[in-house]
PAKOL-313537 format. One line per field, with one value per residue (C-alpha): residue number from 1; residue in three letters; x, y, z. Coordinates in steps of 0.05 Angstrom, whole numbers, plus 32768, in hexadecimal, padded with zeros to 4 digits. Each point is the difference from the previous one (the first is absolute). Layout:
BEGIN
num <- c(NUM ...)
residu <- c(ALA ...)
xx <- c(X ...)
yy <- c(Y ...)
zz <- c(Z ...)
END
This chain:
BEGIN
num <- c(1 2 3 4 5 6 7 8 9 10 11 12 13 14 15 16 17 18 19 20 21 22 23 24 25 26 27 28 29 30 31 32 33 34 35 36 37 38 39 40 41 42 43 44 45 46 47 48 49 50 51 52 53 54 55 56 57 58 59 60 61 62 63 64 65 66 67 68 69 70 71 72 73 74 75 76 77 78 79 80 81 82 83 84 85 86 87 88 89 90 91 92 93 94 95 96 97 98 99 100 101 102 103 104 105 106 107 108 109 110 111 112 113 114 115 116 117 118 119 120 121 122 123 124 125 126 127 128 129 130 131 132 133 134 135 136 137 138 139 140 141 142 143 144 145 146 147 148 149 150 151 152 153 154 155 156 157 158 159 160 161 162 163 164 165 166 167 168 169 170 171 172 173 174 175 176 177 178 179 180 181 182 183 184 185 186 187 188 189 190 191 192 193 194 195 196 197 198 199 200 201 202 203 204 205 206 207 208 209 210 211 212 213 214 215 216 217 218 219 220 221 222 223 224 225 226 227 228 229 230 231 232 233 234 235 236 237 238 239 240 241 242 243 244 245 246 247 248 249 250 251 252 253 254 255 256 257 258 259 260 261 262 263 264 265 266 267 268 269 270 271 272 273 274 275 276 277 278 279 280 281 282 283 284 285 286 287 288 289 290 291 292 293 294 295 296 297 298 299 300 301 302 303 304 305 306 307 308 309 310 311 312 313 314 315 316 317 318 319 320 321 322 323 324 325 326 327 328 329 330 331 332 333 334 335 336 337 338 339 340 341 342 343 344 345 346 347 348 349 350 351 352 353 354 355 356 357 358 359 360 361 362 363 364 365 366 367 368 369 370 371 372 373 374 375 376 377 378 379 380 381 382 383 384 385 386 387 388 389 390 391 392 393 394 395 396 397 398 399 400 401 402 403 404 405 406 407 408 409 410 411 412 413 414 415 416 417 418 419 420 421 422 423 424 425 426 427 428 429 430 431 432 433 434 435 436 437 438 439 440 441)
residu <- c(UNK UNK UNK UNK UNK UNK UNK UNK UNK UNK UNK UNK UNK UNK UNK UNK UNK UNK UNK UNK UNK UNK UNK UNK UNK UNK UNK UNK UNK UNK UNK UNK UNK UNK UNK UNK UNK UNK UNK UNK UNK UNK UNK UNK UNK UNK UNK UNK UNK UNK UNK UNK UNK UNK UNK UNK UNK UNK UNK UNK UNK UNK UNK UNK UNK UNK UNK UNK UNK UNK UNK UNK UNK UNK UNK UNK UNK UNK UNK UNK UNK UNK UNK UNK UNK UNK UNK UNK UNK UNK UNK UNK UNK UNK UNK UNK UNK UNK UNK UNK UNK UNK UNK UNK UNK UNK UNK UNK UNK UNK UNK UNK UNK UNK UNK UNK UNK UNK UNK UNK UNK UNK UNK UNK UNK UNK UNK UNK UNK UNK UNK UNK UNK UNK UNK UNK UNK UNK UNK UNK UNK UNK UNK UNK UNK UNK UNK UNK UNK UNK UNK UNK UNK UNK UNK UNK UNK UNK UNK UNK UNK UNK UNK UNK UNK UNK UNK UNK UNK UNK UNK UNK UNK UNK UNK UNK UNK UNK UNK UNK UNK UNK UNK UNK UNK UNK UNK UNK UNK UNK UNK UNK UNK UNK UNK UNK UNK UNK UNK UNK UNK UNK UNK UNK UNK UNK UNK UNK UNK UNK UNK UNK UNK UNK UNK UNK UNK UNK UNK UNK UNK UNK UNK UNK UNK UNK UNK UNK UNK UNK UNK UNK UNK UNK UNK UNK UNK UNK UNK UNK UNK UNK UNK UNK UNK UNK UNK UNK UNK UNK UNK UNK UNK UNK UNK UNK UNK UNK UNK UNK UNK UNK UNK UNK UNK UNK UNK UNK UNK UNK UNK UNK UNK UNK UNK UNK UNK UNK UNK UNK UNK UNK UNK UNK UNK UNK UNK UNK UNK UNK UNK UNK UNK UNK UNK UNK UNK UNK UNK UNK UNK UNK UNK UNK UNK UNK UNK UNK UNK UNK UNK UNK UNK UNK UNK UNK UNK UNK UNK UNK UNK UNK UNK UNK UNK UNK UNK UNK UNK UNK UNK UNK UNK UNK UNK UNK UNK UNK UNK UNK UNK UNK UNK UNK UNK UNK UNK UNK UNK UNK UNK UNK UNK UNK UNK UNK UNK UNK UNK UNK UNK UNK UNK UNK UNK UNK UNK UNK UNK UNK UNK UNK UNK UNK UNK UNK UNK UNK UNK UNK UNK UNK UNK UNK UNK UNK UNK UNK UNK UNK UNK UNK UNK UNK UNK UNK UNK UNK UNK UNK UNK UNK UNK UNK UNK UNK UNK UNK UNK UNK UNK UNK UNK UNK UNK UNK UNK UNK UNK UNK UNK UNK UNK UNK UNK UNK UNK UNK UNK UNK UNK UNK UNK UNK UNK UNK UNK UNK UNK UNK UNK)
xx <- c(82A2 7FE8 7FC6 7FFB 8007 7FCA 7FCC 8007 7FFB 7FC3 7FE0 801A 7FDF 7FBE 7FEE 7FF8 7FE5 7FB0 800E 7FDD 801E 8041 8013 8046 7FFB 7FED 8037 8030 7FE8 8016 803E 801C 7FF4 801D 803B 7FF6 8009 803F 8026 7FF4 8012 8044 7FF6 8038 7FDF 8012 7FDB 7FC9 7FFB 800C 7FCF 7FC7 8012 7FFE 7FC0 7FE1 800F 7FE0 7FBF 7FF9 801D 7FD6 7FAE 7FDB 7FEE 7FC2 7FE7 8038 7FF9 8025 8021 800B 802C 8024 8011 8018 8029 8027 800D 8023 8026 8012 8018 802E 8020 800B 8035 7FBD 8016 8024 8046 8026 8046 802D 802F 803D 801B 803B 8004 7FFB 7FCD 8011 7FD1 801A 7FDE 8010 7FE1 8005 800E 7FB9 7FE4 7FF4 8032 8016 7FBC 7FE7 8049 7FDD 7FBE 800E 8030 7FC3 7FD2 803A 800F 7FBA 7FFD 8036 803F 8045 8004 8044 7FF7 803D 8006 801F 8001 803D 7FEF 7FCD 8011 7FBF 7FF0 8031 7FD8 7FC0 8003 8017 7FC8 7FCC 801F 7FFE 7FB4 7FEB 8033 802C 804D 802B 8044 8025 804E 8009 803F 7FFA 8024 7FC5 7FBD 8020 8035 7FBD 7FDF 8037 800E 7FAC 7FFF 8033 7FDE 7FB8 801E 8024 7FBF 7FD1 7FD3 7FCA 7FFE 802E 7FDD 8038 7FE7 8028 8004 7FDE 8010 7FF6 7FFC 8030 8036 802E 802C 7FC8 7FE4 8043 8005 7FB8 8010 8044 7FCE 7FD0 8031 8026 7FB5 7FEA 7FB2 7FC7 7FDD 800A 7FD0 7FF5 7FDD 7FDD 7FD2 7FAE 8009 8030 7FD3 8011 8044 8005 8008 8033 8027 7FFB 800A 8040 8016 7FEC 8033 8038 7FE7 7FC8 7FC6 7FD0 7FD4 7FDF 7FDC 7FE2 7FF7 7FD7 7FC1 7FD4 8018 7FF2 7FBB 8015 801C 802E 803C 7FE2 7FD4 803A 803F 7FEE 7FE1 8041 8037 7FE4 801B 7FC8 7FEF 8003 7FEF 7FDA 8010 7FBA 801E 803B 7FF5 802A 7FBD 7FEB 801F 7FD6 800C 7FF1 7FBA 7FF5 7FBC 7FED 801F 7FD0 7FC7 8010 800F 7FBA 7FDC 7FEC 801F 8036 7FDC 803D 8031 7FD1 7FF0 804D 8009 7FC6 801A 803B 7FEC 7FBB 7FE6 7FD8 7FD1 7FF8 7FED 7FD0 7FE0 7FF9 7FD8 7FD2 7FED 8006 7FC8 7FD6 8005 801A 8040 8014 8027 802F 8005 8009 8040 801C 7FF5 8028 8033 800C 8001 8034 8028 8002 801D 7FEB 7FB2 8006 801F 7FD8 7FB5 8014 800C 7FBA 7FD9 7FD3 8013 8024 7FB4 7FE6 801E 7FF0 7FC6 8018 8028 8042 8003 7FC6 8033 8033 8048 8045 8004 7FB4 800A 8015 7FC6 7FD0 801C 7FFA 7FB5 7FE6 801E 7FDF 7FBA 7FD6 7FF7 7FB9 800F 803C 7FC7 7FCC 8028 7FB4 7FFA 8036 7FDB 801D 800B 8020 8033 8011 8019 801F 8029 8010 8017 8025 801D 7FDD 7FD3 7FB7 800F 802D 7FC7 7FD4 8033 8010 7FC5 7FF1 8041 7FDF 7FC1 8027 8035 7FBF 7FE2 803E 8017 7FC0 7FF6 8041 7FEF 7FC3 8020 7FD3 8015 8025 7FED 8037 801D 8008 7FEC)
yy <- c(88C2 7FC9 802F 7FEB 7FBB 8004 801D 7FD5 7FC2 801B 800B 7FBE 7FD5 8035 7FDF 7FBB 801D 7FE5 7FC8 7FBC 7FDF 8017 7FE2 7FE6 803A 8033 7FF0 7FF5 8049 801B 7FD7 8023 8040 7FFC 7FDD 8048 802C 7FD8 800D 804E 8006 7FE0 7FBD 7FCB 7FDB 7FC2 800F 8014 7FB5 7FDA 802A 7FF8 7FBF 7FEB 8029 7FDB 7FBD 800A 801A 7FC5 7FD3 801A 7FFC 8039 800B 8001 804D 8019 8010 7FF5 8045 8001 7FCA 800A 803D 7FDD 7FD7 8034 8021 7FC8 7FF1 804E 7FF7 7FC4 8029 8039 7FD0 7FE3 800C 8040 8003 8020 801C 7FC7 8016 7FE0 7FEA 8026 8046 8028 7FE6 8018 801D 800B 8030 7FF4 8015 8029 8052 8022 7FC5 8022 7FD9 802F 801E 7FB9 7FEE 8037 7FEB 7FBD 8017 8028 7FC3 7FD6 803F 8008 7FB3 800E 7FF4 8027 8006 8024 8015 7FF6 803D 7FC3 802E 801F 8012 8035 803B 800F 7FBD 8008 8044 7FE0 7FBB 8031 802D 7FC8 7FE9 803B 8000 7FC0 7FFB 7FC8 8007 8003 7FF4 8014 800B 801F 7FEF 7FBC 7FDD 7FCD 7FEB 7FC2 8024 8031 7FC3 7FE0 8042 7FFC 7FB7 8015 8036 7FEA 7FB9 8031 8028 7FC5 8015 7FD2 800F 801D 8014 8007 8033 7FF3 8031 7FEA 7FD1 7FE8 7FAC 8000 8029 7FBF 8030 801F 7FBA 7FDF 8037 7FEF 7FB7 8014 8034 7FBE 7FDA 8028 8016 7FB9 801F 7FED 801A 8014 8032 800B 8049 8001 8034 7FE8 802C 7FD7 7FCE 7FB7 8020 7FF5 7FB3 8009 802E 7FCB 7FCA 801F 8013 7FBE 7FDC 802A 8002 7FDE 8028 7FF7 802E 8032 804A 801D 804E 8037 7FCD 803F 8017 7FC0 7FF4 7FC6 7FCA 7FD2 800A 7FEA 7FC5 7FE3 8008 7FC9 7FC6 800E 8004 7FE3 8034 8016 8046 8020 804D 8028 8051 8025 8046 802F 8006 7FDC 7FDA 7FED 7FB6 7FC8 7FBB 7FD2 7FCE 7FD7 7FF8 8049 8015 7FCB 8021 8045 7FEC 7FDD 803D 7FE0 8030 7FEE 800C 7FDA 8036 8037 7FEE 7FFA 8043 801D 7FE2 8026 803E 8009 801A 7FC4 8030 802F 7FC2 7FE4 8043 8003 7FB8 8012 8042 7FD9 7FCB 803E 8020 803F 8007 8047 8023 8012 7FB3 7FF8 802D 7FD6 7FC4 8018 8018 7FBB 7FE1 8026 7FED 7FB7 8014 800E 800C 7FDA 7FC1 8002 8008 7FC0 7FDC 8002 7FC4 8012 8048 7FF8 7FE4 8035 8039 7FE9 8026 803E 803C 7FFB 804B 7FEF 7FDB 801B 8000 8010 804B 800B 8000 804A 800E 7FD7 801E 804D 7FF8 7FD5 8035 8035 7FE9 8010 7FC7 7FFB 7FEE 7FCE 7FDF 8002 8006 7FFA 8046 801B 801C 8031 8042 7FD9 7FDD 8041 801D 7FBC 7FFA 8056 7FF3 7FB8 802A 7FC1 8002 7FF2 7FC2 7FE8 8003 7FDB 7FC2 8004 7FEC 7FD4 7FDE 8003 7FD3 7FD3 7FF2 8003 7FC4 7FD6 7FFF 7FFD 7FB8 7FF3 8010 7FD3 7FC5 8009 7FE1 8038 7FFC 7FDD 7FCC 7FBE 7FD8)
zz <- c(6E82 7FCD 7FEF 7FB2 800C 8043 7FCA 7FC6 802B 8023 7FC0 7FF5 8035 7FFB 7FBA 8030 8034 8012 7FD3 8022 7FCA 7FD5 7FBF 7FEE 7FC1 8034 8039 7FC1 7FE8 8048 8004 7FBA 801E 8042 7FD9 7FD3 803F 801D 7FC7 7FEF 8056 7FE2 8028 7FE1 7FD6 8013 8041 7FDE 7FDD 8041 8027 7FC7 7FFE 8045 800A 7FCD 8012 8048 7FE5 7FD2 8041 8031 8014 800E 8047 801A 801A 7FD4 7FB9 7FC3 7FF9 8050 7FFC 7FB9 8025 8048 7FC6 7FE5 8038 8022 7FB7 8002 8045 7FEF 7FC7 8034 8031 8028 804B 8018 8016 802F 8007 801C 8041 8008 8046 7FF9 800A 7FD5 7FD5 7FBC 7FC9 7FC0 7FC0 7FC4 7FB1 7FCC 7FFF 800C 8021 8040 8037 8020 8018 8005 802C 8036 7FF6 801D 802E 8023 8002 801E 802F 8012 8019 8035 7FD2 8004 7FBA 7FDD 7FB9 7FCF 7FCA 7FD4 7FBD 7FEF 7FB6 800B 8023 801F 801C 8043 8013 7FF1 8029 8036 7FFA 7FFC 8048 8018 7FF0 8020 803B 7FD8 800D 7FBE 7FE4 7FCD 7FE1 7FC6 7FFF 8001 7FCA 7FE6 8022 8013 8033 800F 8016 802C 8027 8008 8019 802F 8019 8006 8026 802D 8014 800A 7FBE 7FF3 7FB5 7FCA 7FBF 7FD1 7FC2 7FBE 7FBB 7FC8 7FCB 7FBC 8006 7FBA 8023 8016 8025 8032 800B 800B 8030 801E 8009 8022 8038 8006 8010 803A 8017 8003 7FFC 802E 7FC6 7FBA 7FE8 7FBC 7FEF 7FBD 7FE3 7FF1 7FBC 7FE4 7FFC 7FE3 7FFC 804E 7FF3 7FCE 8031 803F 7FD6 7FF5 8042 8025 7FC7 802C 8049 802A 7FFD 8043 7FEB 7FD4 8009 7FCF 8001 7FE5 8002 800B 7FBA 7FD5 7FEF 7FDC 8030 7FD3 802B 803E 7FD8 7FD8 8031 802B 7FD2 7FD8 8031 8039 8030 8030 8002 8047 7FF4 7FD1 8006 7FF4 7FFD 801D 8045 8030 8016 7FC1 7FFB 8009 8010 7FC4 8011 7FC5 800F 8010 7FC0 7FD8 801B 7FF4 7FB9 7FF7 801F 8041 8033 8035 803F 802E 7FE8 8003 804B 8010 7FE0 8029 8041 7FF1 7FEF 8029 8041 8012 8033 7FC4 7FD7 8028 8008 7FB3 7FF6 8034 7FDF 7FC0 8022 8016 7FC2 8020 7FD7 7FEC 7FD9 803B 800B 7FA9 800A 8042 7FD4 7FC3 8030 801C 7FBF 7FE8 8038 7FEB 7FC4 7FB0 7FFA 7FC2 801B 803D 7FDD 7FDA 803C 8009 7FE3 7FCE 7FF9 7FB7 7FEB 802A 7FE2 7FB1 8001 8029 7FDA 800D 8013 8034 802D 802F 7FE9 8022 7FF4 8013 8048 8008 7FCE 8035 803F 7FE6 7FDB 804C 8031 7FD7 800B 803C 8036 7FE4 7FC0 8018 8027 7FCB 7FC0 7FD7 8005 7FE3 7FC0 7FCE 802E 8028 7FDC 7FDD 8046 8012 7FC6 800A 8048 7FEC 7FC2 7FCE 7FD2 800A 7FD4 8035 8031 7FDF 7FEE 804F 8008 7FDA 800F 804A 7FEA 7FE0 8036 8032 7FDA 7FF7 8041 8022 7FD8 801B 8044 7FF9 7FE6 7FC2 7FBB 7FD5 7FAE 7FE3 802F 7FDD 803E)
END
């Protein structure tokens, strides 16, 4: 997520970096290239002006603090600019006083509502909400059996009539029935349409209307791009849009949709998706998202995600040994374990402040990935509970018959472990509260 445009704006700011003094040529220099990598991540480019622009003027505007120096705060600058393009403060879904408070998804074909529709119904579900989700698409055959299936799968109640004449008389019987069972919510999924089809949206204004929405959700895919204002720009000219959520996040290493969609429309964004499971929706924090993009980490959603998903005994076990420098490769493997659990290894490593910087001068194949874990797990529990201890010892005899009895390759071994001293390191800085290579501040 945002990975090009993280890297050419950390080489950006690098070239400014242990500068006491910067030059108007030099910050010009850096401003032309940042501009550069806004526009090849397919940032609008109006947005690109105003945010150069207003960057600009509150360098010029502004004095230099004392104890912080020039790149420190040119840096502090565009991250609060980059957050005001973003939507600034987060928002939340909006509950009606009447019951049922009513949801509704709309966007394009392929956009991903549907999924998205139970995604949201979980995280209301999970916060103590009688959700009922509305199989609202009557054009696709396959959408009934999966909204059903995807309630089935994370204890959401469904309905659906195929026989329904139009969504609009699918959506009184639901209003009826979710006011008659005391639901809290009603997330209403809808098929996908094209914004120049007058007929489908005449047809979408006539379901807003008899919905009367809590919220309107509009579901558009990161890999369209700029193309994503165009497409909301459209649909908010024919019903209220209250918010936006933009999906497959994890797949666009670009970042225009979600850096041109507000600044354009104005319509907060409330949810990115960052990948297919049910889980894997996040709620939208301008501010987080500014400092992932600039390279900085996002330690507040990293410890949210580790409350979550970790065994706080098991965790405080693990700094201690970190402290003592007693950390093994049995503990390596709990640690992986647990990080998986809080979701993509990718998206969670570059939670970490510092680690994008970190990991510039590591090979890429050094560092663990998603489908290494089974790798990890077979190559550890085939070494002796010496060499898990004391994994220095492990010398070429060894890892032959580790990676025989793991069925690897004696390659695999050897980037194990080095994958071990690097994790090691990195999290025994962390543990510390030691300065990482890399941060900004």
């Amino acid at each position: 997520m945002f990975e090009n445009l993280t890297d050419k704006i950390s080489n950006a700011f690098k070239k400014l970096s242990g500068h006491s003094v910067i030059s108007e040529q030099d910050f010009d220099d850096v401003l032309k290239e940042i501009r550069r990598a806004l526009l090849e991540a397919d940032v609008n480019f109006r947005v690109v002006k105003n945010l150069q622009q207003g960057i600009k003027e509150r360098v010029i505007g502004e004095n230099i603090l004392d104890g912080v120096s020039p790149s420190q705060q040119i840096i502090k600058i565009f991250q609060d600019e980059l957050t005001a393009v973003l939507g600034k403060d987060k928002k939340d879904l909006s509950k009606s006083n009447n019951k049922p408070a009513t949801l509704l998804m709309i966007g394009l074909q392929g956009s991903g509502k549907t999924t998205t529709s139970a995604k949201i119904s979980k995280k209301l579900f999970s916060d103590n909400n009688k959700v009922l989700m509305v199989a609202g698409d009557l054009k696709r055959p396959a959408a009934i059996e999966q909204i059903t299936k995807l309630g089935e799968r994370i204890g959401v109640e469904t309905y659906s009539n195929a026989k329904a004449s139009s969504p609009n008389e699918l959506a009184k019987e639901s209003l009826k029935l979710a006011s008659t069972k005391d639901y809290d919510w009603l997330v209403f999924d809808t098929a996908g349409r094209i914004q120049i089809d007058n007929d489908l949206m005449d047809e979408l204004e006539d379901l807003h209307q008899t919905l009367n929405p809590s919220e309107t959700l509009l579901v558009v895919d990161a890999m369209t791009g700029q193309e994503a204002v165009n497409v909301a720009t459209e649909f908010q000219s024919r019903v209220p849009i209250t918010g936006i959520v933009i999906t497959k996040m994890d797949s666009d290493a670009r970042g225009g949709a979600a850096l041109s969609i507000v600044a354009e429309t104005g319509i907060p964004v409330i949810y990115i998706g960052t990948g297919e499971k049910l889980d894997d929706l996040d709620a939208f924090y301008p501010d987080r998202l500014a400092g992932r993009i600039l390279g900085m980490g996002d330690v507040v959603s990293l410890v949210e995600k580790a409350q979550q998903s970790i065994d706080q005994s098991t965790a405080f076990e693990m700094e201690k040994r970190l402290k003592n420098a007693t950390f093994t490769l049995d503990d390596f493997l709990v640690q992986l374990e647990q990080l998986r659990s809080m979701g993509p290894m990718n998206q969670i490593l570059e939670m970490v402040p510092g680690f994008k910087s970190l990991t510039n001068n590591i090979d890429k194949a050094e560092m663990p990935g998603e489908n290494d874990l089974k790798k990890v797990e077979a190559i550890v529990l085939s070494m002796t509970s010496q060499e898990r201890q004391s994994p220095e010892i492990i010398g070429g005899s060894r890892r032959k018959r580790i990676a025989r009895g793991s069925g690897t390759h004696p390659a695999d071994v050897n980037r194990l472990l080095n994958q071990f001293q690097q994790m090691k390191k990195m999290m025994k800085a962390l543990s510390s509260g030691k300065k990482i290579p890399g941060m900004p501040f």
